[in-house]
C-alpha positions as CSV (number, residue, x, y, z in Angstrom):
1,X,78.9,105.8,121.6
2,X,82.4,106.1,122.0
3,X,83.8,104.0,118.9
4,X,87.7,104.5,119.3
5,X,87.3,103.9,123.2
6,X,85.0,100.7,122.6
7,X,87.1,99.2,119.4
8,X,90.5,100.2,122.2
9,X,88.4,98.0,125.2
10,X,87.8,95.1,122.4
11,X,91.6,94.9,121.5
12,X,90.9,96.2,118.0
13,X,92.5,99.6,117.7
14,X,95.9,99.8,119.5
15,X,97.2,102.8,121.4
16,X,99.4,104.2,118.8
17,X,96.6,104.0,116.2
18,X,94.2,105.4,118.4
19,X,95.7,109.4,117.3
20,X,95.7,108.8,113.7
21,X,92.4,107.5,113.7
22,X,90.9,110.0,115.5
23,X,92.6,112.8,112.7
24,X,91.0,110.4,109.8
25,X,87.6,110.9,111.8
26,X,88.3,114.5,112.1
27,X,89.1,114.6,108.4
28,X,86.0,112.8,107.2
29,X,83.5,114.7,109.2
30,X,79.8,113.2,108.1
31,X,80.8,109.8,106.8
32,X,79.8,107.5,109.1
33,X,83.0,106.5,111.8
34,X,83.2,102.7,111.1
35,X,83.5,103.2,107.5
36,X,86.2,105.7,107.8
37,X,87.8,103.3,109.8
38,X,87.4,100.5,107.5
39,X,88.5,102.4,104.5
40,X,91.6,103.7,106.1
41,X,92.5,100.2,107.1
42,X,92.3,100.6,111.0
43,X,89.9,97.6,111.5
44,X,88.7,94.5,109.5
45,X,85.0,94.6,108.9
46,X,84.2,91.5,109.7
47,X,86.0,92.0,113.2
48,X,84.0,95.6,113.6
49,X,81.0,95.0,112.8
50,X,80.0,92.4,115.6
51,X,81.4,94.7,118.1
52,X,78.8,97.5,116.3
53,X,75.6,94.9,117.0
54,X,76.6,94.5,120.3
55,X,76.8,98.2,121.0
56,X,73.6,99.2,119.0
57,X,71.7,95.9,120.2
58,X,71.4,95.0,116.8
59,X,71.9,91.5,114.7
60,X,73.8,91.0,113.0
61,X,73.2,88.8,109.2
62,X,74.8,87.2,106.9
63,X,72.7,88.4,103.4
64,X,75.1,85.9,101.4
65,X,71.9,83.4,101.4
66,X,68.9,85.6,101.9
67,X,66.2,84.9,99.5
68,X,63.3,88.0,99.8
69,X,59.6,88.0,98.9
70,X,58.2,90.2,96.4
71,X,56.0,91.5,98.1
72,X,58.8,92.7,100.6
73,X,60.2,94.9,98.2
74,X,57.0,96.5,97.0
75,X,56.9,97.8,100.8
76,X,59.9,99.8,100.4
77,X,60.3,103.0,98.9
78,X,63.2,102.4,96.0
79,X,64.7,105.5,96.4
80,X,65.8,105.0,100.1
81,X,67.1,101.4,98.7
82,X,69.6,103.3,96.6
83,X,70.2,106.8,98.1
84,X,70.7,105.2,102.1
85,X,71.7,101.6,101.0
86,X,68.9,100.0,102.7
87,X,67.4,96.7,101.9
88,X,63.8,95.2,103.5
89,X,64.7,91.5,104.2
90,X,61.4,90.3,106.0
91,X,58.2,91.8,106.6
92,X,56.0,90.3,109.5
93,X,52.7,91.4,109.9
94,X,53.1,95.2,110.7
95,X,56.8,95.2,111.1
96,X,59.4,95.6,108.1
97,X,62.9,94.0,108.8
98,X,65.5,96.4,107.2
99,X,69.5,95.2,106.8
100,X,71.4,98.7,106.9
101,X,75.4,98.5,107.0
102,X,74.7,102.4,108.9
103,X,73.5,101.5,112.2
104,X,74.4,105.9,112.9
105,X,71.8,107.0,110.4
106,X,68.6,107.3,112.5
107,X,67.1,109.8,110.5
108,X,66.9,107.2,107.1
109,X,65.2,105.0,109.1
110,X,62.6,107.6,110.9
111,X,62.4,108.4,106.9
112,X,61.2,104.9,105.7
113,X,59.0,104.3,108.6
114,X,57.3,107.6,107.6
115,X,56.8,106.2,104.1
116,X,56.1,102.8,104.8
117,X,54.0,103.3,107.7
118,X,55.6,100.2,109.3
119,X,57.2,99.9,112.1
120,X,61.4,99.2,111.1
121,X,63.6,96.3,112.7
122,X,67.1,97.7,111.8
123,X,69.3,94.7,111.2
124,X,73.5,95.3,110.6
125,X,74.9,93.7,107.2
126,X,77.8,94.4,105.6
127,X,77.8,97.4,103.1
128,X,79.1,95.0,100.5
129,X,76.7,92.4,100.9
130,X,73.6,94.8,100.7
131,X,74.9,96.4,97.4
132,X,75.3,93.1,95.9
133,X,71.2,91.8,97.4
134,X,70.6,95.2,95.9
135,X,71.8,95.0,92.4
136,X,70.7,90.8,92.6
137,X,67.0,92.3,92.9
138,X,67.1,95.5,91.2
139,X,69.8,95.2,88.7
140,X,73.2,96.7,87.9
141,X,72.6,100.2,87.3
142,X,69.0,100.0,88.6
143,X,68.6,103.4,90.2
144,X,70.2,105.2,87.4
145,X,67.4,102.8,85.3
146,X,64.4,104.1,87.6
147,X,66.0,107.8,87.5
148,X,65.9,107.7,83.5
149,X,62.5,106.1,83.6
150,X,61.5,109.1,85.4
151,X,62.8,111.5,83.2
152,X,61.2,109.2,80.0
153,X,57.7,110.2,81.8
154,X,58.8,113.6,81.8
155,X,60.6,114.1,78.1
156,X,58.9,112.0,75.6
157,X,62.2,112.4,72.8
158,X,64.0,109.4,75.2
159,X,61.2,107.2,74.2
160,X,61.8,107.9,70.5
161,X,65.7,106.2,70.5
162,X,64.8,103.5,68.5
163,X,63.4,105.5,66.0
164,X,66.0,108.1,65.6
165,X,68.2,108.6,61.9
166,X,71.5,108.5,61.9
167,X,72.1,112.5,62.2
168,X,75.3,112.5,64.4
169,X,74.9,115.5,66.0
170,X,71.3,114.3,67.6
171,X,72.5,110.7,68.3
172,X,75.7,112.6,70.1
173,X,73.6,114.7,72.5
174,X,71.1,112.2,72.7
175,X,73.4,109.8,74.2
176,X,75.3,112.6,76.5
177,X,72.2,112.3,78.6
178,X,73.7,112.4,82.2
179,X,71.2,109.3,83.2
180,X,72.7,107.4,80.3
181,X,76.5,108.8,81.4
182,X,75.9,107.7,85.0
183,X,74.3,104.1,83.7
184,X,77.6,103.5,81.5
185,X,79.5,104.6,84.2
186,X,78.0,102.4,86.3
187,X,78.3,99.2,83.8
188,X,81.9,99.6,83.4
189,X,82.8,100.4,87.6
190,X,80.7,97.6,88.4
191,X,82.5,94.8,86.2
192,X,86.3,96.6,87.3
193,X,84.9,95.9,90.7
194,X,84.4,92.3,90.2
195,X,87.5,91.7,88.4
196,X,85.7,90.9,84.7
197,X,87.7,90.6,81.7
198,X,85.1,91.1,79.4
199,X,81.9,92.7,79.0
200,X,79.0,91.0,76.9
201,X,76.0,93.6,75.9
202,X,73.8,91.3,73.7
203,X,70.5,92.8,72.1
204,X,68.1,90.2,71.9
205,X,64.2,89.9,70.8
206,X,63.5,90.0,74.2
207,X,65.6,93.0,75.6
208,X,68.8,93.7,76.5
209,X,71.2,90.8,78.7
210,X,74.9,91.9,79.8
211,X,77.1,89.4,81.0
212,X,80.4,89.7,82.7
213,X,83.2,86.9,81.9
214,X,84.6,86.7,85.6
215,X,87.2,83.9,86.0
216,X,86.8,83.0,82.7
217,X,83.2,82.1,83.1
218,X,80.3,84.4,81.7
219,X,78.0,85.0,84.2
220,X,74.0,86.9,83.4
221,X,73.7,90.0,85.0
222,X,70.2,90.8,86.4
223,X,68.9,94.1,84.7
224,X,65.6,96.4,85.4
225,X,63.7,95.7,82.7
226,X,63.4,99.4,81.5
227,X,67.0,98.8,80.8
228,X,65.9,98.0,77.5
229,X,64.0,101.4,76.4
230,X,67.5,103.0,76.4
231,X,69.4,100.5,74.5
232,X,70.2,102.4,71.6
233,X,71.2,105.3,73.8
234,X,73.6,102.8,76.0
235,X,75.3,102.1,72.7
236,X,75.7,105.0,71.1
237,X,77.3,106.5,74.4
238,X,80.2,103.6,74.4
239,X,80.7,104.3,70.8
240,X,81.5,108.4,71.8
241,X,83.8,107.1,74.1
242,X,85.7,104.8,72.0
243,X,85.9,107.4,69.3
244,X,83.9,105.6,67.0
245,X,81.5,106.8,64.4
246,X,77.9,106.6,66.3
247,X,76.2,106.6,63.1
248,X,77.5,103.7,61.2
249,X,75.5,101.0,62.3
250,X,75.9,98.3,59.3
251,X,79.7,97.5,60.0
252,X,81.5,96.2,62.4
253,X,83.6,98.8,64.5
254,X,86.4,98.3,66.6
255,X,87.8,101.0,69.3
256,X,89.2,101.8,72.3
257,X,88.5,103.5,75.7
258,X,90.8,104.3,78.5
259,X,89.5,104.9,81.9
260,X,90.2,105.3,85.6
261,X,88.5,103.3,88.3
262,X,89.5,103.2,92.0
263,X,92.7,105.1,90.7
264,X,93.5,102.3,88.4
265,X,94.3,103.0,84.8
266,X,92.0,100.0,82.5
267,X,91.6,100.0,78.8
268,X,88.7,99.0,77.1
269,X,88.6,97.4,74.1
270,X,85.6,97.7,72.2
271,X,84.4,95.5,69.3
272,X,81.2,96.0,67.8
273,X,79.3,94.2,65.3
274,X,75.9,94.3,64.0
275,X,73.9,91.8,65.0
276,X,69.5,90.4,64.1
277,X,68.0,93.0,67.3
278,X,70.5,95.1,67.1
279,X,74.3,95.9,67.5
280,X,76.3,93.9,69.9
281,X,79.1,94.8,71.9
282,X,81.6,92.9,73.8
283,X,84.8,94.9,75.6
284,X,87.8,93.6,76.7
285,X,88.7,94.7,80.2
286,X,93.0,95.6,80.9
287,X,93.7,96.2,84.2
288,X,96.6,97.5,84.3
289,X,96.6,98.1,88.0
290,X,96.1,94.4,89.0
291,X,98.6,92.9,86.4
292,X,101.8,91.8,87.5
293,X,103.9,90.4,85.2
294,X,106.3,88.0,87.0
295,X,107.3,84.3,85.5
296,X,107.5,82.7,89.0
297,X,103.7,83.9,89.9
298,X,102.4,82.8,86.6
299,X,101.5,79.3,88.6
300,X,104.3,77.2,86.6
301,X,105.5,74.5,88.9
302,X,109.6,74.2,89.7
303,X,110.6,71.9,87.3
304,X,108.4,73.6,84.0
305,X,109.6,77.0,85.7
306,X,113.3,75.5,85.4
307,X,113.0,74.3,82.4
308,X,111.3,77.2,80.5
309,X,113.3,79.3,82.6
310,X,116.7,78.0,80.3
311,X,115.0,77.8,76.9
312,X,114.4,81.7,77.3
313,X,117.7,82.4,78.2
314,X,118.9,81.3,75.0
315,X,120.7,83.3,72.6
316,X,118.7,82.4,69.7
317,X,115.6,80.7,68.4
318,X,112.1,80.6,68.8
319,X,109.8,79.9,71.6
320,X,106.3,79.4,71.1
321,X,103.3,80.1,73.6
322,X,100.2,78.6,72.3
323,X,96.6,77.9,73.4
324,X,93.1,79.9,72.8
325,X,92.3,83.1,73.1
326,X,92.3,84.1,76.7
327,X,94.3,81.5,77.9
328,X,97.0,83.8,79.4
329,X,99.6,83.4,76.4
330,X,100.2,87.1,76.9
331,X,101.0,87.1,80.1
332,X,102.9,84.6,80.1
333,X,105.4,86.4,77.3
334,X,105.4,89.7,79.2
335,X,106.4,88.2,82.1
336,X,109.4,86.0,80.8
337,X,110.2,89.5,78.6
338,X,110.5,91.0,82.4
339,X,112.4,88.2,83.3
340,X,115.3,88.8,81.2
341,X,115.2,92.1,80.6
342,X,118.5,94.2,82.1
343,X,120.4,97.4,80.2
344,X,122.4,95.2,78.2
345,X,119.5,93.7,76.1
346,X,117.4,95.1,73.4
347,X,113.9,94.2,73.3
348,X,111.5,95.1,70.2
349,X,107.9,93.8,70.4
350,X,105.7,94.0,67.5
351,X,102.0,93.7,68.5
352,X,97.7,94.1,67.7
353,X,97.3,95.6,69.7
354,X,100.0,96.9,72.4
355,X,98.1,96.0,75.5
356,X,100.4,96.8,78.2
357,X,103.3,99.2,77.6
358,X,106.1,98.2,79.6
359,X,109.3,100.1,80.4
360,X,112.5,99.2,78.9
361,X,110.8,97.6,76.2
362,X,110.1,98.7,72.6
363,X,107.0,98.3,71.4
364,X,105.3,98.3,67.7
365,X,101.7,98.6,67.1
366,X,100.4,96.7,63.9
367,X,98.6,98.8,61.0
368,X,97.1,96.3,58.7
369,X,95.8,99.6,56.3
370,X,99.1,101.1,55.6
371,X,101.0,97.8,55.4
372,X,102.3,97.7,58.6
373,X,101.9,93.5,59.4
374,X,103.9,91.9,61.4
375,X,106.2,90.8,59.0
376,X,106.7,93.9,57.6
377,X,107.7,94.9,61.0
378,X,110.3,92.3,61.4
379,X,111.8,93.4,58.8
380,X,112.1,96.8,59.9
381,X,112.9,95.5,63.4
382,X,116.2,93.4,62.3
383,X,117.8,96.9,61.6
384,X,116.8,97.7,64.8
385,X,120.0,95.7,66.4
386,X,117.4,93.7,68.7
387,X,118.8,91.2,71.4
388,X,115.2,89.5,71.7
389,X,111.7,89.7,69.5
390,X,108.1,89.2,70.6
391,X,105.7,88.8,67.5
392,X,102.6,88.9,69.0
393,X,101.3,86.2,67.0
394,X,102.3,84.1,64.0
395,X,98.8,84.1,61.8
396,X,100.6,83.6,57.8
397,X,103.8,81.9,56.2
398,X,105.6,85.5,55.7
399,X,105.3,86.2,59.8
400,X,106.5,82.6,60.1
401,X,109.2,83.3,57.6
402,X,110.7,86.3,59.1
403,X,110.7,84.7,62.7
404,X,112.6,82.1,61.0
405,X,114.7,84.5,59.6
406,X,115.3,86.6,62.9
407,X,116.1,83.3,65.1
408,X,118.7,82.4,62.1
409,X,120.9,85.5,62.0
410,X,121.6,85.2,66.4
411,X,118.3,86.6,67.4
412,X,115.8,84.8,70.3
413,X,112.2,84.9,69.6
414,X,109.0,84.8,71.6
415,X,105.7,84.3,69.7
416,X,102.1,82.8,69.9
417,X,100.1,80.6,68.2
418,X,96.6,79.2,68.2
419,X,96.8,75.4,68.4
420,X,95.6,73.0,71.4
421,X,98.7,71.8,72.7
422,X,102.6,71.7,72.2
423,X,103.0,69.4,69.5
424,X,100.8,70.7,67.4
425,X,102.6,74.1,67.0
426,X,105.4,72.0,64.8
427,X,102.8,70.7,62.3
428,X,101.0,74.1,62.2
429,X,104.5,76.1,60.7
430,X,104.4,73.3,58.2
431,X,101.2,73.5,57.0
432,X,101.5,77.7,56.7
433,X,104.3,76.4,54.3
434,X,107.2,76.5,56.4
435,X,109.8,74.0,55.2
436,X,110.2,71.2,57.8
437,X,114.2,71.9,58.5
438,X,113.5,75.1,59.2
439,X,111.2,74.5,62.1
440,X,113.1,72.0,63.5
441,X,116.3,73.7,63.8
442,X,114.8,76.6,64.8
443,X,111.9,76.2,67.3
444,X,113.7,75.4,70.8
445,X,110.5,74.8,72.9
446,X,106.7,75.2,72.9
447,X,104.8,76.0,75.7
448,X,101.2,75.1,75.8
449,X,99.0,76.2,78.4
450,X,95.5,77.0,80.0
451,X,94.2,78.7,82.8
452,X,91.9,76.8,85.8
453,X,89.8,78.8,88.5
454,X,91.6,78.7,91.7
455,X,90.2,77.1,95.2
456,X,89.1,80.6,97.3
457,X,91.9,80.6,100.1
458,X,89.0,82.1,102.4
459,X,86.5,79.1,102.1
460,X,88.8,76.0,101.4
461,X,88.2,72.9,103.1
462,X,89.6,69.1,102.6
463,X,88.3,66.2,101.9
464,X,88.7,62.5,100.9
465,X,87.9,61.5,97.5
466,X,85.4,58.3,96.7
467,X,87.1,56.4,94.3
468,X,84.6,56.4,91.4
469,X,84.7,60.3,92.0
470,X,88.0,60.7,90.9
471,X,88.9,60.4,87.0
472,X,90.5,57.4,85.0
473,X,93.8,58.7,84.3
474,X,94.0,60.5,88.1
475,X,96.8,59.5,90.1
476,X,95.0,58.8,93.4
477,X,92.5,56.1,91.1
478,X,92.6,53.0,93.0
479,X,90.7,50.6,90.0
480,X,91.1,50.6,86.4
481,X,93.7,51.2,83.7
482,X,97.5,52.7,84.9
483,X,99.4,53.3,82.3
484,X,103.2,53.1,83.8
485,X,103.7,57.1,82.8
486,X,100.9,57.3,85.3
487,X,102.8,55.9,88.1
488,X,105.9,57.6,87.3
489,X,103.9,61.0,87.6
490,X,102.1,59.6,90.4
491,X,106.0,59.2,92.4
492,X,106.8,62.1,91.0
493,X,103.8,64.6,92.3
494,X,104.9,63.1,96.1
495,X,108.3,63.7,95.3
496,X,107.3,67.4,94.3
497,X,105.2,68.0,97.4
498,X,107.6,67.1,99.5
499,X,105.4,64.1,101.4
500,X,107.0,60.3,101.7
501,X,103.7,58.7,101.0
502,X,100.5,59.9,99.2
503,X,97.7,60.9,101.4
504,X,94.2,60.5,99.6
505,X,93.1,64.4,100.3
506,X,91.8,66.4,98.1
507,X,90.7,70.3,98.6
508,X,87.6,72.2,98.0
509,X,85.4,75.6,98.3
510,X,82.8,75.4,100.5
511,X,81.7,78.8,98.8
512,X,82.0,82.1,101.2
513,X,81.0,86.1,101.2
514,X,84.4,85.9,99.6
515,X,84.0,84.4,96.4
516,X,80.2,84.7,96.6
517,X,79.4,81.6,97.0
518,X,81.5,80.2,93.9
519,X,84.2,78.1,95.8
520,X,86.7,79.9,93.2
521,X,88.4,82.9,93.5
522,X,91.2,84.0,90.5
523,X,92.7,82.4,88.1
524,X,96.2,80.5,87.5
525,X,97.6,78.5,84.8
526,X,98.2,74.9,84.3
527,X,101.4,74.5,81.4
528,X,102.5,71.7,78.8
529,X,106.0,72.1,77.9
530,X,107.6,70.5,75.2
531,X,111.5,71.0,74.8
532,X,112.9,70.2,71.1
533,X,115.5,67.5,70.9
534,X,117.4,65.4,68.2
535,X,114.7,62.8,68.0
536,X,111.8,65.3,67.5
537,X,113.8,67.1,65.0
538,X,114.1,64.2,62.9
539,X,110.1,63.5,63.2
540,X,109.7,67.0,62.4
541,X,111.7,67.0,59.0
542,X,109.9,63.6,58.3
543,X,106.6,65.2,58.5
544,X,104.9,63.2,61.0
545,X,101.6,64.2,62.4
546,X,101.7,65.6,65.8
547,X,100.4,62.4,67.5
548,X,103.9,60.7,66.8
549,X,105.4,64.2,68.3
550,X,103.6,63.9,70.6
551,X,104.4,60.1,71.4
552,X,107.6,60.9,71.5
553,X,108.0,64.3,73.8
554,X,106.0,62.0,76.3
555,X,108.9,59.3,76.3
556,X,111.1,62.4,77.2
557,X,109.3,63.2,80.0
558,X,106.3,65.7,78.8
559,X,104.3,66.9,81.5
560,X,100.9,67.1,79.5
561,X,98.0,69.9,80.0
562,X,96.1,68.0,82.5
563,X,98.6,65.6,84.2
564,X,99.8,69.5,85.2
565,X,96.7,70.1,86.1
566,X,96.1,66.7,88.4
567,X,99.5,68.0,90.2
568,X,97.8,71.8,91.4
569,X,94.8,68.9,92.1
570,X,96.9,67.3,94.3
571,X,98.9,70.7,95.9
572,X,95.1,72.2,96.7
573,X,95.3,75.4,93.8
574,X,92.7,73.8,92.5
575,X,89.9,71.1,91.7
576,X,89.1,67.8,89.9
577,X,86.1,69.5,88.1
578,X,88.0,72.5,87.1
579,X,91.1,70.4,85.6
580,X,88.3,68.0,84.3
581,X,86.4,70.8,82.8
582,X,89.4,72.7,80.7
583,X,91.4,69.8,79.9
584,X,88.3,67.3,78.7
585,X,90.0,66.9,75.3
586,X,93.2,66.1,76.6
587,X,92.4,62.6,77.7
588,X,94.9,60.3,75.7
């Protein structure tokens, strides 16, 4: 068939594409034409793979929601499942049902119905979905797995990892394998491909698990279980690349491993610490190519956006971002660094680690074993002539201190520290052993915040709430308690949303191909900002507890963690059960 000419009669390729494609065909002589096409963005696959069915006589599936026998795939030969990206879907009788996203390779067909000695229904599928049905059934990695089972049978030393000294120069080549290079390979592409921030490898008494955190979620990855014959070979291969010292296997190690994937630049960071069945290993995925480090994207609402917004543009103090670990608190710095950074303003950060170097920005890496600490580096840094200062976290009094001291002498101050919301980061600094009138007259804000799956844009749908659905302290709740700050925020979400009375919708995922079925896709962050005043100063210096702080930044018109998070409720970023499940101890 004619593809150009029949994707031209379908309105899908316009004239003036219709030359450029044909070079990109020309240039990729032997891939497949409608992939070609796809990749170089000519045609939607979802728009050119109907047409494709039509022309072939073919059906097309949707594998999102396929469930397959076992005994299906003991009919089919695995090597064809990996090498041609085939997967058997159904068999009946004498006839095996095959989804192939490569409707122009006869000859892998006329292959498996050679092997199989069945007679093959092709069926069309998208090239995505079958590598994902694949890798559901045979596990991430599973034809590297089958390929290094092979080579077990063959070379007997593989079987004797476990058992192996530590003699570096045998673990090394050992674990230089190319079948355990590819399998690595393959771990790490896979969870850059599915946007994970971290990567769980957990020896157990059973075997090996890897999990992916994806959306800030951990989710089990399914694994052949001869995954686990090579464990020790799988570890000491990420500790080569992390430069770490592959026969130490008492202590915990920590490293590093920069990569490309896709043409993206990611870091790794890799902790490792010794665990009952073995060492575990959990890396920390930076993509650097995905980050984009602007304020007004960082999903603060106008008025916190305002507000925080003139607290950084100050010309002195401190401003604290605080929450747990990977709630975004880094992000959220970089981002308003970006956003006042010109030629007339010095910016020194002092970091541990530097995780993404930005331009027109100094940056300092911490060395705990030759004294650099952060306060050491603030001291150093005040020479420096510095307009603004990011101390990547306050952890002891002497950090604290020299913030203090930096906001005192003209300086402004970003930091972070770990406490659950905003008015707890005044009572923290006291208890390091800061002096109370130095945190109040120095600490202009605090921004608190979290980060909350966002509704998939692809599968979201609307719908109306019952009332015994919807929480106590949710605006839209018809029955029960409403406190009159509840109202107020109630007028004030319409008033934000632009509408002249409250409808009761609410938005959902349905779950798609999209976001796999998850009715989330990415991430975005709900926010808790607390502006310093002359009422809260005097609290502070008074060493109240933060509940009285707290009390009080309310009065001024505190929008807390998850009233935030019932207004991107109410806006459709995301849901009730999401808000409900971050903010669950932020019910007051």
């Amino acid at each position: 068939m004619d593809l150009l000419a029949t994707l031209t009669r379908h309105g899908l390729l316009s004239d003036a594409d219709r030359g450029r494609a044909t070079e990109a065909l020309a240039a990729a002589a032997g891939t497949a034409p409608h992939l070609v096409l796809i990749g170089k963005g000519f045609v939607r696959e979802e728009k050119l793979l109907p047409v494709l069915a039509e022309e072939f006589g073919l059906e097309l599936v949707d594998l999102t929601q396929a469930k397959i026998e076992p005994a299906v795939l003991t009919a089919m030969p695995q090597k064809l499942i990996h090498r041609k990206n085939l997967m058997p879907v159904a068999r009946n009788n004498g006839t095996l049902i095959v989804a192939t996203g490569d409707p122009y390779d006869a000859y892998a067909l006329e292959e498996l119905q050679t092997l199989t000695g069945l007679h093959v229904q092709p069926v069309l599928a998208p090239v995505r979905e079958i590598a994902q049905l694949i890798k559901a059934h045979f596990g991430v990695g599973g034809d590297t797995v089958a390929a290094l089972a092979e080579e077990a049978k063959d070379q007997g030393e593989i079987e004797l990892l476990e058992d192996i000294e530590a003699d570096d120069s045998e673990l090394a080549k050992q674990a230089q394998e190319a079948s355990v290079v590819r399998l690595v390979n393959q771990i790490l592409v896979e969870a850059a491909n599915e946007r994970a921030s971290d990567i769980h490898i957990e020896p157990g008494e059973v075997g090996l698990k890897i999990r992916y955190r994806i959306d800030g979620l951990l989710q089990n990855q399914n694994l052949p279980p001869e995954i686990n014959r090579f464990q020790n070979a799988i570890i000491s291969r990420l500790k080569i690349m992390a430069r770490l010292n592959i026969a130490e296997k008492r202590l915990p190690q920590d490293g590093r491993i920069k990569m490309k994937v896709g043409g993206r630049e990611i870091d790794v960071r890799v902790s490792i610490i010794p665990m009952v069945f073995g060492e575990g290993i959990v890396m920390r995925l930076l993509d650097k190519g995905r980050m984009a480090f602007d304020l007004k994207n960082c999903g603060m609402l106008p008025d916190i956006y305002g507000t925080f917004k003139q607290l950084i543009d100050r010309p002195h103090g401190i401003v604290l971002v605080t929450g747990p670990t990977g709630s975004g608190k880094s992000t959220t710095l970089y981002s308003a660094l970006n956003e006042i950074k010109d030629e007339a303003t010095k910016i020194i950060t002092v970091e541990d680690p530097v995780e993404y170097q930005q331009p027109g920005i100094s940056q300092i890496q911490t060395h705990a074993k030759i004294g650099l600490t952060f306060a050491a580096a603030l001291r150093s840094i005040l020479r420096h002539d510095p307009d603004v200062i990011l101390v990547g976290e306050i952890r002891d009094l002497e950090t604290a201190e020299m913030a203090i001291q930096a906001s005192l002498t003209g300086h402004m101050v970003f930091s972070t520290l770990h406490t659950n919301d905003a008015p707890s980061a005044f009572t923290r600094m006291i208890d390091m052993g800061v002096e109370p009138f130095l945190v109040s007259s120095t600490v202009e804000g605090v921004m608190a915040q979290r980060l909350v799956r966002t509704i998939c844009p692809d599968c979201k749908t609307a719908f109306v709430p019952e009332d015994d659905e919807l929480p106590l302290d949710f605006p839209m709740k018809k029955h029960g308690p409403k406190p009159a700050a509840d109202v107020q925020l109630q007028q004030a979400m319409v008033e934000m949303m632009g509408a002249a009375e409250h409808t009761n919708t609410l938005w959902r995922g349905a779950g798609c191909r999209a976001c796999r079925q998850g009715g989330y896709r990415g991430r975005t962050g709900i926010h808790e900002l607390m502006v310093n005043n002359d009422v809260i100063k005097d609290l502070i210096v008074q060493r109240v507890n933060a509940g009285v702080i707290r009390l009080e930044a309310l009065k001024a018109g505190m929008i807390t963690l998850r009233q935030d998070g019932w207004r991107k409720v109410l806006n459709g970023t995301t849901t009730l059960d999401e808000v409900g499940r971050v903010t669950a101890g932020d019910i007051s």
